[in-house]
N, C-alpha and C positions, 0 to 999 in steps of 0.2 A: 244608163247610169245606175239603174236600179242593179241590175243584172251585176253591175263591175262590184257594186256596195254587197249586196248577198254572196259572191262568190269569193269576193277578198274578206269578207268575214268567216265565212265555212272554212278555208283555207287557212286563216291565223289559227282558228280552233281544233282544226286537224293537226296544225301545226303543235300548238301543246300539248294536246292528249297524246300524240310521240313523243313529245319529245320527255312527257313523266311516262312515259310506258314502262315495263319491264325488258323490253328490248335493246331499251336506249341507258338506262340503268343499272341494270344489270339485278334488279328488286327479287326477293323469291326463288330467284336460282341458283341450285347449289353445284359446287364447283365439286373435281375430282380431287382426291388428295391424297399423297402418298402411302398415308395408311389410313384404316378405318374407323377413326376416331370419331366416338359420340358423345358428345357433352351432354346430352338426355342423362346418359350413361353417369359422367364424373360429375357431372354437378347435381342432377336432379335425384337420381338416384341416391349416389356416395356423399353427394352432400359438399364437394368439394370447392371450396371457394375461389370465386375469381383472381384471387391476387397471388395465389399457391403456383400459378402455371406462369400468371400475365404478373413478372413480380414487378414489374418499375411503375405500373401502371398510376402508381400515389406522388412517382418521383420525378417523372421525365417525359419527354413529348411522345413516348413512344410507350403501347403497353407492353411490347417485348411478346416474342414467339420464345415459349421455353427451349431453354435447351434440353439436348437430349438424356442426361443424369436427372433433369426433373421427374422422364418417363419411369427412367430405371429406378429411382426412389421407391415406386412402388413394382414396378413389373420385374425386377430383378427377382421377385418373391411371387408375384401373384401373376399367374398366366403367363411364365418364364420360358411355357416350352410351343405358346400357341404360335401355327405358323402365320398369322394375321401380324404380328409383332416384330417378325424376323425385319422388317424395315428399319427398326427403332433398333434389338439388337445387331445391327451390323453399322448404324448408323454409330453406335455407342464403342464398338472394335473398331471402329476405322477414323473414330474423330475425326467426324463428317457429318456437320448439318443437316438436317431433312428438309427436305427444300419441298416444306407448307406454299401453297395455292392461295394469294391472298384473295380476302372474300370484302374488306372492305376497303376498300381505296380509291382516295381522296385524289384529285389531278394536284398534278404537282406544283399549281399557283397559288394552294391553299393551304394556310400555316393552321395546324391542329395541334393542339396542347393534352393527351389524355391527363394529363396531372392535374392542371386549372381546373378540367371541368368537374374533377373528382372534388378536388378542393373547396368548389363552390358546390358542392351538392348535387351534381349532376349523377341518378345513379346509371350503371350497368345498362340495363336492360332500356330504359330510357330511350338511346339510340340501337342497341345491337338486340333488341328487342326475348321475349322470352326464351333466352339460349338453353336454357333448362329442360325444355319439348323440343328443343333439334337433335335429332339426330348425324343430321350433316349439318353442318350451322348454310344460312342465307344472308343477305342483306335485308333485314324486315325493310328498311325506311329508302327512301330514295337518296339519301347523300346529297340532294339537291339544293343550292344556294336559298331557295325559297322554303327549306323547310328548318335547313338551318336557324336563317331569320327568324322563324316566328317562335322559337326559344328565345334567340338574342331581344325580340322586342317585348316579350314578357316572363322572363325568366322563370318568376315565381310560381309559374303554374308546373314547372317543371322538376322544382329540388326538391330535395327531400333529407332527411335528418342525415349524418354524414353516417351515425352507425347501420343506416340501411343502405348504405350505397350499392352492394354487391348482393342484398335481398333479390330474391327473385319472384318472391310474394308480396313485395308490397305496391300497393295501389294506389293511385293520386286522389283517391279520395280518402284516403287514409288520413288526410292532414287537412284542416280548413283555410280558407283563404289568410285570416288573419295571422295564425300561427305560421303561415309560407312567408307570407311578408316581416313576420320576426327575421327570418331565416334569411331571409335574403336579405336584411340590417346586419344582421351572427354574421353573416359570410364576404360581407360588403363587397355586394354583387356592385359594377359601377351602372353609372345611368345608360337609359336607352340610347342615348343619341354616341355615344362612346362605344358600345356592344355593339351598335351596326352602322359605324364608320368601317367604312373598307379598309381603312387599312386596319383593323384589328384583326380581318384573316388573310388578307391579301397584301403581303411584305415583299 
């Protein structure tokens, strides 16, 4: 009996630590992508802001993969003739998509709003973690039902003023407990029992 209790316990626990692996997730690992774009590069560097590329991202469920005129806005002019880019310009002659490798994606039982969480103070990096030091972006977080939750059961450790949403320097100690729970009043975050009812992601 003892034996049955020790080994069905080692085995539930085996069981977890797969099933949050980086295997099972897909956490840390970066994907191939049609061209060799570094956000190190446009955001940390050039300073370019999230919403300049991801334009819906304040308006619609979706932050949008730019199209390819957002590229040439600048590369029509800057690095017009490098061959790393000929992907983008042919993509741009042939009006024809570049068919991006998505790096965070949700299974398809789960209803995601980028807009709400923007709305409610939810910044940037928050979930997609410091995009500003990838060079190939990763999945920093596990995507996981369980890590989700524990935003939805205490929000307030999460928001942050809405004009840093796309900050890539700011830090959750930046703000103290009392001023976060203003904010989450300012944003009329709803109650816990409502943020992690199923069906708020599960429709």
């Amino acid at each position: 009996m003892v034996a049955v209790v020790v080994l069905g316990g080692a085995a539930f626990y085996a069981y977890t630590q797969i099933a949050r692996s980086s295997y099972l997730t897909g956490r840390y690992l970066e994907k191939q992508q049609p061209v060799q774009f570094s956000h190190k590069h446009h955001v940390g560097d050039d300073g370019i802001d999230c919403r300049y590329c991801h334009a819906t991202v304040e308006t619609t469920a979706s932050a949008s993969l730019p199209p390819t005129q957002t590229c040439m806005n600048c590369h029509s002019q800057l690095w017009s003739d490098s061959p790393y880019l000929e992907p983008v310009r042919a993509s741009f002659r042939d009006n024809k998509p570049i068919e991006w490798e998505r790096v965070h994606d949700l299974p398809e039982f789960v209803y995601f709003n980028h807009s709400i969480h923007v709305s409610k103070g939810v910044g940037c990096s928050t979930c997609h973690g410091q995009i500003d030091n990838m060079p190939a972006v990763y999945q920093e977080n596990t995507l996981q039902m369980e890590w989700c939750i524990a935003c939805h059961r205490e929000p307030e450790k999460f928001i942050r003023p809405k004009s840093e949403i796309t900050s890539m320097t700011w830090q959750d100690n930046d703000l103290d407990m009392p001023d976060r729970l203003k904010l989450k009043a300012e944003y009329k975050i709803r109650s816990k029992e409502m943020m992690t009812s199923c069906s708020t992601c599960h429709r």
